[in-house]
N, CA, C and O atoms as a GROMACS GRO file, in nm:
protein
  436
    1UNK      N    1   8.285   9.566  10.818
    1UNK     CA    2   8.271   9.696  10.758
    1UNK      C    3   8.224   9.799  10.861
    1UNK      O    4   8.269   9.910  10.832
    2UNK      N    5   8.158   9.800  10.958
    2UNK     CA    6   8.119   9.836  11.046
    2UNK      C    7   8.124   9.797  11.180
    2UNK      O    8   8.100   9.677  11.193
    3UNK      N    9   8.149   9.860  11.288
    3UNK     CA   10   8.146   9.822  11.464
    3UNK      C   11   8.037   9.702  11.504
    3UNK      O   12   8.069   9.604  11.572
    4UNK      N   13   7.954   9.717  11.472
    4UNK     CA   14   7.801   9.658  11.488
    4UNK      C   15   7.836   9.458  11.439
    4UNK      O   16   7.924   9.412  11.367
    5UNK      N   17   7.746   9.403  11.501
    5UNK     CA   18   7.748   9.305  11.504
    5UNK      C   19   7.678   9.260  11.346
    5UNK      O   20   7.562   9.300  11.332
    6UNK      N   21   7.737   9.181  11.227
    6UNK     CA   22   7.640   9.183  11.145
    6UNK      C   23   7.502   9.099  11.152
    6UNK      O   24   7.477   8.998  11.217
    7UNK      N   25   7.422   9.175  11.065
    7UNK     CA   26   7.287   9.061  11.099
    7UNK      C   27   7.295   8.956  11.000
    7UNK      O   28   7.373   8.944  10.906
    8UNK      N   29   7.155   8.848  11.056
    8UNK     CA   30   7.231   8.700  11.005
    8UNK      C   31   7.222   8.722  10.887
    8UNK      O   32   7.302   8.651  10.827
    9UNK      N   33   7.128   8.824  10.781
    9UNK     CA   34   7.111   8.804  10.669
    9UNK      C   35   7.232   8.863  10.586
    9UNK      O   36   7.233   8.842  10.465
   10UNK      N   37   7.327   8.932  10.641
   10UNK     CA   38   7.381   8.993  10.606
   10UNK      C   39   7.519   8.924  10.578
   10UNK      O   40   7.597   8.934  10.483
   11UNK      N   41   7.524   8.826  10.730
   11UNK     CA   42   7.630   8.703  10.736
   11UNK      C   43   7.603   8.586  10.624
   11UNK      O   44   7.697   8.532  10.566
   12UNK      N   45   7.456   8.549  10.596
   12UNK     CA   46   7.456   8.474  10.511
   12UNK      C   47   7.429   8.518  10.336
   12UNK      O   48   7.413   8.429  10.253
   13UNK      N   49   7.428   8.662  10.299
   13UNK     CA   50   7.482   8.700  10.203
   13UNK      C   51   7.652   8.669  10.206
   13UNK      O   52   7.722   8.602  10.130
   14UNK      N   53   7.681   8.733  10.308
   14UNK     CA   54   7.861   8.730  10.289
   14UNK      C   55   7.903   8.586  10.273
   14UNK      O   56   7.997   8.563  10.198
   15UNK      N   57   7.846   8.494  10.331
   15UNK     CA   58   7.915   8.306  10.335
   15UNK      C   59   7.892   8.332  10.143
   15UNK      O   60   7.980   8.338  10.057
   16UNK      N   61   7.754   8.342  10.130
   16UNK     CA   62   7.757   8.287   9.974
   16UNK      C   63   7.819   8.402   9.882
   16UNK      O   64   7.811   8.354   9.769
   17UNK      N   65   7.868   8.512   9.872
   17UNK     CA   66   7.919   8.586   9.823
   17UNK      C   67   8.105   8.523   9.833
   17UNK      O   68   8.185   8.525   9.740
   18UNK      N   69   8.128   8.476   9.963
   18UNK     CA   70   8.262   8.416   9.981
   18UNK      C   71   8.253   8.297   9.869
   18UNK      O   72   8.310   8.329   9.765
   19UNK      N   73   8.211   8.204   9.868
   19UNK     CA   74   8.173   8.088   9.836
   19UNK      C   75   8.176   8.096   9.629
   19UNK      O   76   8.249   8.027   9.558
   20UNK      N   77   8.100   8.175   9.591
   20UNK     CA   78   8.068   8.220   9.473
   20UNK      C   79   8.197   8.295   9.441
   20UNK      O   80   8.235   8.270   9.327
   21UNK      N   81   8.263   8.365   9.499
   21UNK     CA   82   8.393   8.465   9.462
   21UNK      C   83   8.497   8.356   9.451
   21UNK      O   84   8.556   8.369   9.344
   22UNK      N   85   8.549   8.236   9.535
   22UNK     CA   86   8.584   8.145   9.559
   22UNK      C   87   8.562   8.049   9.423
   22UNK      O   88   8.668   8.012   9.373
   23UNK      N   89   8.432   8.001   9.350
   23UNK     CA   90   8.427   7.960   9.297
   23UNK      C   91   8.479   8.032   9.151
   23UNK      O   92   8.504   7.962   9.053
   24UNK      N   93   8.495   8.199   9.147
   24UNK     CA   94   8.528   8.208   9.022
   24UNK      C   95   8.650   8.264   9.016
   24UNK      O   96   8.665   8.329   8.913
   25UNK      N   97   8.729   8.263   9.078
   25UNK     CA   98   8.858   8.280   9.065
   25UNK      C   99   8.971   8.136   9.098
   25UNK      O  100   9.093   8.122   9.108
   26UNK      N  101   8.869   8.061   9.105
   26UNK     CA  102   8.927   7.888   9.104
   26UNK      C  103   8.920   7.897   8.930
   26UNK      O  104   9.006   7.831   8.871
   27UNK      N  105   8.827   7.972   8.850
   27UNK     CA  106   8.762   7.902   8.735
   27UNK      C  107   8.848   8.017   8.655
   27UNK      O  108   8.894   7.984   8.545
   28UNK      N  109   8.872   8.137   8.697
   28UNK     CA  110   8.938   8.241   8.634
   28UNK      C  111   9.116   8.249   8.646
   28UNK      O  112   9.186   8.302   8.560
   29UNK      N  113   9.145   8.212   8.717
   29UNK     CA  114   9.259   8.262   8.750
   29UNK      C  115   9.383   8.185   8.700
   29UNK      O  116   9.363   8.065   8.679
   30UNK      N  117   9.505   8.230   8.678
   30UNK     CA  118   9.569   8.158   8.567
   30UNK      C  119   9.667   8.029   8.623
   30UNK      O  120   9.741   7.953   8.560
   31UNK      N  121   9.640   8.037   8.747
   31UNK     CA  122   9.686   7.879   8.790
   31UNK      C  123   9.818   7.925   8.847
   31UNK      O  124   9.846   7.885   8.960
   32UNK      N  125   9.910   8.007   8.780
   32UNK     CA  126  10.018   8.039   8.826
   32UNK      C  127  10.062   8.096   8.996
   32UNK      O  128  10.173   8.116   9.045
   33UNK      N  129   9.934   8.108   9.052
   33UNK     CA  130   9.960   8.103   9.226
   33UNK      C  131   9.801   8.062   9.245
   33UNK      O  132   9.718   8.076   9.155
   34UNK      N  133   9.760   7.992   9.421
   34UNK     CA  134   9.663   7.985   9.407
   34UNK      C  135   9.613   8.091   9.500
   34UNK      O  136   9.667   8.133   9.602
   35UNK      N  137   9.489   8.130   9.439
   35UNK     CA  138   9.389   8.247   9.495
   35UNK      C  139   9.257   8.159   9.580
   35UNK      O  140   9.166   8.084   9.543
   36UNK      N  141   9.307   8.218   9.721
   36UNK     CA  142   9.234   8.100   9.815
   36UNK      C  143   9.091   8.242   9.886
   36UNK      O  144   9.141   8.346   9.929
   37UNK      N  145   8.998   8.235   9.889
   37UNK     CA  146   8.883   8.328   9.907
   37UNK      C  147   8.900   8.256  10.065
   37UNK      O  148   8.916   8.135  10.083
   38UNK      N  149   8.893   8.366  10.180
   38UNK     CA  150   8.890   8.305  10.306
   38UNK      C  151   8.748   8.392  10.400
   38UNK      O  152   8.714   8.327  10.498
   39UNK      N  153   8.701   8.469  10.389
   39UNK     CA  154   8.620   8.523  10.407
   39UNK      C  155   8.535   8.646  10.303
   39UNK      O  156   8.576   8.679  10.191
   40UNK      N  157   8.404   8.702  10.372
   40UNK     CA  158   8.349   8.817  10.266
   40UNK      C  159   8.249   8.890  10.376
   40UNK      O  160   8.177   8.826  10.452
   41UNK      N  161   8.257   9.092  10.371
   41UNK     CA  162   8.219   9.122  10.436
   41UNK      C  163   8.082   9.187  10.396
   41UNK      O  164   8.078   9.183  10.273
   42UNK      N  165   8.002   9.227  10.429
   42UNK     CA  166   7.895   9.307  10.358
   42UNK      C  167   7.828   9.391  10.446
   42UNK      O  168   7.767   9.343  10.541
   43UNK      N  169   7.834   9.547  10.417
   43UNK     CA  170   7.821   9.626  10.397
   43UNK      C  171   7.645   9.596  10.467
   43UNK      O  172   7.567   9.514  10.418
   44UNK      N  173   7.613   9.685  10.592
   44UNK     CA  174   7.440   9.696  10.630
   44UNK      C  175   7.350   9.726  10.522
   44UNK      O  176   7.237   9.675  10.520
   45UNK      N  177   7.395   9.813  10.423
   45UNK     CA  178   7.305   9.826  10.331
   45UNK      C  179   7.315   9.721  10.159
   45UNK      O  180   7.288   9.737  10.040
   46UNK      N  181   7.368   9.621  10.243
   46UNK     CA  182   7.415   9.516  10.132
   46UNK      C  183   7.468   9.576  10.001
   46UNK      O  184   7.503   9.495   9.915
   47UNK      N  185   7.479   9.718   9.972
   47UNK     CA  186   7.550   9.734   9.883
   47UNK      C  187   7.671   9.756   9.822
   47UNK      O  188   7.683   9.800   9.708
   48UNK      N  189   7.804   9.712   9.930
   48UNK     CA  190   7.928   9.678   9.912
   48UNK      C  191   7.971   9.606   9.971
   48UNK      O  192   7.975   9.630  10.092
   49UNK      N  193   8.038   9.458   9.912
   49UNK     CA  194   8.118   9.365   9.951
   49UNK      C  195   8.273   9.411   9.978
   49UNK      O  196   8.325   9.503   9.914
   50UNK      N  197   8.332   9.348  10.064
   50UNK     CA  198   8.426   9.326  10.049
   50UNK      C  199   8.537   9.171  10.045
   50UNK      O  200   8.539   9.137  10.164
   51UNK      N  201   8.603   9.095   9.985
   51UNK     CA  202   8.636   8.982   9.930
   51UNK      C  203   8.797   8.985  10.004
   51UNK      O  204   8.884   9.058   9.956
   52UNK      N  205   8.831   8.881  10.146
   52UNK     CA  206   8.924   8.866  10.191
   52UNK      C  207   8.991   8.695  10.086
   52UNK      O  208   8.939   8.586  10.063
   53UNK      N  209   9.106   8.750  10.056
   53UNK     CA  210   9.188   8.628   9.967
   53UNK      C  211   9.309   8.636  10.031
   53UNK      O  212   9.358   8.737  10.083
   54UNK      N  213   9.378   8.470  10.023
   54UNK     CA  214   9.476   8.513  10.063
   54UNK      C  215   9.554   8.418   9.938
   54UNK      O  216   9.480   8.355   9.863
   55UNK      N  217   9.665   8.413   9.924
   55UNK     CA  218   9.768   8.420   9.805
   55UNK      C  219   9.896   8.266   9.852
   55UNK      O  220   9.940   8.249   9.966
   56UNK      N  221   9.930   8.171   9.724
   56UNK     CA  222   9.983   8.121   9.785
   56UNK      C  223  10.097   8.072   9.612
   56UNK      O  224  10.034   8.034   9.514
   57UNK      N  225  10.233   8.081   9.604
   57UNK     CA  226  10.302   8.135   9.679
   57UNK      C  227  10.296   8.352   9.724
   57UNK      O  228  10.273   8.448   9.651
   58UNK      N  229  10.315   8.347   9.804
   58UNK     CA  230  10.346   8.469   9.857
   58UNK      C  231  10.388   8.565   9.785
   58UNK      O  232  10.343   8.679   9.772
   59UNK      N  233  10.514   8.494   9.720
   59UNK     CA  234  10.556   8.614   9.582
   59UNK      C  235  10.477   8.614   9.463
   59UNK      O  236  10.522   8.695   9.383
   60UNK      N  237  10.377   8.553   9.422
   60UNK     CA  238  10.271   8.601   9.371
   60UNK      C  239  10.138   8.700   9.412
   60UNK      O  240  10.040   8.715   9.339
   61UNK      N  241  10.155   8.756   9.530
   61UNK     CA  242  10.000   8.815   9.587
   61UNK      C  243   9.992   8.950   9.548
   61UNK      O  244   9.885   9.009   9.560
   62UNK      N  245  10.116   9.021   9.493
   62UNK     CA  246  10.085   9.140   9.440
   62UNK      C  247  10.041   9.112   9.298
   62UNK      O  248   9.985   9.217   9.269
   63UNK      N  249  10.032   9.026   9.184
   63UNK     CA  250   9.992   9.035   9.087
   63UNK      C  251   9.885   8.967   9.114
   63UNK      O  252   9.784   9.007   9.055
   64UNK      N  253   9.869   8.860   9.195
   64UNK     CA  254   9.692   8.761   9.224
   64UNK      C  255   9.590   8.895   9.262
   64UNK      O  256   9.480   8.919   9.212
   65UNK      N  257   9.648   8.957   9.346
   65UNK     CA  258   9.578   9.117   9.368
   65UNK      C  259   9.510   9.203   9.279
   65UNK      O  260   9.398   9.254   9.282
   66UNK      N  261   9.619   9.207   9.185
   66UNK     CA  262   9.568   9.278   9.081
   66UNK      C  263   9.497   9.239   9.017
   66UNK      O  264   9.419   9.328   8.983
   67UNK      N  265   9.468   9.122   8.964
   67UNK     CA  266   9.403   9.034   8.879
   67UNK      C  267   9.249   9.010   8.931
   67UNK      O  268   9.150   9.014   8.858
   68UNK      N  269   9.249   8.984   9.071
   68UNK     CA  270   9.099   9.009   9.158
   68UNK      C  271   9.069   9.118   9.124
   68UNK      O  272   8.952   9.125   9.086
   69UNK      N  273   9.148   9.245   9.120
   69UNK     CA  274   9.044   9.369   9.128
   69UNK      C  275   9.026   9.402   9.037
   69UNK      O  276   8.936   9.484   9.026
   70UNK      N  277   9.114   9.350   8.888
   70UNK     CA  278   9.088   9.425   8.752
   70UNK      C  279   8.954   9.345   8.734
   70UNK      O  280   8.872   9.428   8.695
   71UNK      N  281   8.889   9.207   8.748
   71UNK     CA  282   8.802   9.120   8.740
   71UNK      C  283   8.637   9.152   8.814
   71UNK      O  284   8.526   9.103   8.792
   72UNK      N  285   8.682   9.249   8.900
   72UNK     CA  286   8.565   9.266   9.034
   72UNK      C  287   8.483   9.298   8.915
   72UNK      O  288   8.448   9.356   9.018
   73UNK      N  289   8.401   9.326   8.785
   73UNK     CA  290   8.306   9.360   8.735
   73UNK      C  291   8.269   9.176   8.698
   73UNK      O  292   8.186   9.106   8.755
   74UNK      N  293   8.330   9.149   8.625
   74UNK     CA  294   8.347   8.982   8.612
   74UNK      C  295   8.292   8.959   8.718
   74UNK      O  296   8.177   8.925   8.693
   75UNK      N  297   8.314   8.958   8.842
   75UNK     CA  298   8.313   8.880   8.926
   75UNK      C  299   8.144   8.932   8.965
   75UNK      O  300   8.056   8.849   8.984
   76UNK      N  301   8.120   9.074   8.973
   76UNK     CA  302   7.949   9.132   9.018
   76UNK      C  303   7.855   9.039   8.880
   76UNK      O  304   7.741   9.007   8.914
   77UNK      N  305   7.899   8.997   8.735
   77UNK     CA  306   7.849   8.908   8.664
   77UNK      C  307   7.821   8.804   8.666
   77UNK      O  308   7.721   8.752   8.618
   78UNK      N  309   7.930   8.746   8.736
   78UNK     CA  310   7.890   8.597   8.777
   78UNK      C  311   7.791   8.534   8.870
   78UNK      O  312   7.714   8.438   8.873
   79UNK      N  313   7.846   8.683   8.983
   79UNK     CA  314   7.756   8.643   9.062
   79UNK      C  315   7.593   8.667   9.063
   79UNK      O  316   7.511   8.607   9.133
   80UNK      N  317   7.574   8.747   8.989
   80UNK     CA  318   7.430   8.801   8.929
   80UNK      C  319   7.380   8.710   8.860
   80UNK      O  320   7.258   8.714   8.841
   81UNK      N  321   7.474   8.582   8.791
   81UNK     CA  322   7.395   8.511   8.730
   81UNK      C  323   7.357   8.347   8.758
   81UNK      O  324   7.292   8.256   8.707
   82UNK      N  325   7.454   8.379   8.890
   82UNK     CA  326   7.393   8.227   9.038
   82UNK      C  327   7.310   8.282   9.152
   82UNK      O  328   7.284   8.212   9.251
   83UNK      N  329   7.262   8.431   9.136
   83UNK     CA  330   7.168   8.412   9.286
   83UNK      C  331   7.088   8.516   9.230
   83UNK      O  332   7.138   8.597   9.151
   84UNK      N  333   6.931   8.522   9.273
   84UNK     CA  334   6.835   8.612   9.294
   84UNK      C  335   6.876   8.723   9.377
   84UNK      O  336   6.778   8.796   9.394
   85UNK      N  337   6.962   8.761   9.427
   85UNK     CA  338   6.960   8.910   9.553
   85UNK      C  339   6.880   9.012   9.436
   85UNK      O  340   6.867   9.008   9.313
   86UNK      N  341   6.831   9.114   9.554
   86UNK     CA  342   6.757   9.220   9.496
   86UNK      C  343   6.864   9.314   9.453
   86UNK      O  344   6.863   9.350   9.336
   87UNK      N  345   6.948   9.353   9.527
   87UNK     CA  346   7.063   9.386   9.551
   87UNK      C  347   7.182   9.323   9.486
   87UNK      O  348   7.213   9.224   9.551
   88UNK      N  349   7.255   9.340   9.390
   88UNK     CA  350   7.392   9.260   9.363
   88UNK      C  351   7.520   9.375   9.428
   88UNK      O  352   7.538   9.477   9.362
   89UNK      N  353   7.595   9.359   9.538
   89UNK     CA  354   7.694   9.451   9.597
   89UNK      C  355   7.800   9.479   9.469
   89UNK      O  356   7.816   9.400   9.376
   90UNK      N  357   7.857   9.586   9.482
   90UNK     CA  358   7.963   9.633   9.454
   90UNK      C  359   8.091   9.586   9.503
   90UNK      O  360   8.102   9.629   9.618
   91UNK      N  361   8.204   9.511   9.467
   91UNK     CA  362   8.305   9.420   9.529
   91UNK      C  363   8.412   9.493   9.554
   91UNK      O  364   8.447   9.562   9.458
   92UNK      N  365   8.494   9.504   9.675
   92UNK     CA  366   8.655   9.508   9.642
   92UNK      C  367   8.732   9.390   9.685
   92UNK      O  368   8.659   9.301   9.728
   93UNK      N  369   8.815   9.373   9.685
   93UNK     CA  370   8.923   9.270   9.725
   93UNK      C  371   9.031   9.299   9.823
   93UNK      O  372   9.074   9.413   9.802
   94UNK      N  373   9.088   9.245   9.915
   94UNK     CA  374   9.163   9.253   9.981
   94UNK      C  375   9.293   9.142  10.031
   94UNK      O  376   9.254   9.030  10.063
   95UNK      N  377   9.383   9.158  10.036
   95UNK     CA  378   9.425   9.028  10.101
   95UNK      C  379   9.457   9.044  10.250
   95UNK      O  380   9.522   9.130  10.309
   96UNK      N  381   9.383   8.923  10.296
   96UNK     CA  382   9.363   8.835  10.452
   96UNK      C  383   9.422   8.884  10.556
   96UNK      O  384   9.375   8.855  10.666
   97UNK      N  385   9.555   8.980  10.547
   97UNK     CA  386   9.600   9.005  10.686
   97UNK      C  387   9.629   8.926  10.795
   97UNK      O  388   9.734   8.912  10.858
   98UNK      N  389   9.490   8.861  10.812
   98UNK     CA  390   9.452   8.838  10.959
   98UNK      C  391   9.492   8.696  10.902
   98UNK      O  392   9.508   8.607  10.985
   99UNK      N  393   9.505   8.670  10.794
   99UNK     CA  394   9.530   8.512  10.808
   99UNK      C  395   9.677   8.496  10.793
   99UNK      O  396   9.757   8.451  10.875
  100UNK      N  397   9.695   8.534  10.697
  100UNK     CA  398   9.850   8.566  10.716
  100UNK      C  399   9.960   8.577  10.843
  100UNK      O  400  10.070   8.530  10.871
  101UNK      N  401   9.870   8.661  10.898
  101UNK     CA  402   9.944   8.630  11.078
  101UNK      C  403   9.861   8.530  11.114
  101UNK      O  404   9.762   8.559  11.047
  102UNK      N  405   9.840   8.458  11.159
  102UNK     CA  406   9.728   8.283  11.213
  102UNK      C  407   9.817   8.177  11.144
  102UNK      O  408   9.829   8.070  11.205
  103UNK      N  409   9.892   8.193  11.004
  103UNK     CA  410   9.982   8.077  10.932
  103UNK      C  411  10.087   8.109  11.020
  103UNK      O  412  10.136   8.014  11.081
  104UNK      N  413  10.150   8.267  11.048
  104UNK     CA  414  10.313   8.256  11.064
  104UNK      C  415  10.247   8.242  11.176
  104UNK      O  416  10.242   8.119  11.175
  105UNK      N  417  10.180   8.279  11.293
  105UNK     CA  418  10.171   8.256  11.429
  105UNK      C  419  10.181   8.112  11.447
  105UNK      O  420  10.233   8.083  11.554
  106UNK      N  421  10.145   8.005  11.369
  106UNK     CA  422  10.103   7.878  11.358
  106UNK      C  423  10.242   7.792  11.334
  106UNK      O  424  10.284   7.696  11.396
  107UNK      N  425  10.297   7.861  11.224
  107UNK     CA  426  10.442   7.808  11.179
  107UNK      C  427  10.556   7.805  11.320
  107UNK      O  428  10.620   7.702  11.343
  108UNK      N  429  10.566   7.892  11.381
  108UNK     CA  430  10.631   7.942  11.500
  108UNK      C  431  10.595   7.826  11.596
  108UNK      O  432  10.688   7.787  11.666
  109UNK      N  433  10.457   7.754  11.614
  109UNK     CA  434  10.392   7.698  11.756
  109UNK      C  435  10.520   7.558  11.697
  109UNK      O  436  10.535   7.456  11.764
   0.00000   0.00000   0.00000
């Protein structure tokens, strides 16, 4: 989210924010593609996440998309009700990019 290197607390909000987002869209989602959580960024003032997914099949990731972000309140619930933070972030969703190129770069080797 920022230039700056994050700090660890900030890295280990984001692992369990990945982890927890991960767990509820395994538990939410309608099975019909799978919604794979690959990273999560957070914001210095811990008050906005952001949620990297990536989509599998492919021709499902524009509706798996949609379905993450219509959910992101769902999802600030769930997670409010597996962790103490003082702070619960504000979520968006994104899909992976960066992983997306790392599979086809990979497919190619």
């Amino acid at each position: 989210m920022n230039n700056h290197e994050p700090s660890r607390r900030q890295t280990q909000i984001a692992e369990t924010l990945a982890h927890l987002a991960g767990e509820f869209f395994s538990r939410e989602s309608n099975r019909e593609s799978l919604i794979t959580v690959t990273h999560a960024d957070v914001s210095p003032d811990l008050h906005n996440a952001k949620i990297y997914i990536s989509v599998l099949p492919e021709s499902a990731e524009e509706k798996a998309l949609a379905f993450s972000k219509r959910e992101r309140s769902a999802l600030r619930d769930y997670v409010k009700s597996k962790v103490s933070f003082s702070t619960i972030p504000t979520f968006d969703v994104e899909i992976d990019y960066g992983e997306k190129n790392r599979q086809r770069i990979s497919s190619l080797v």
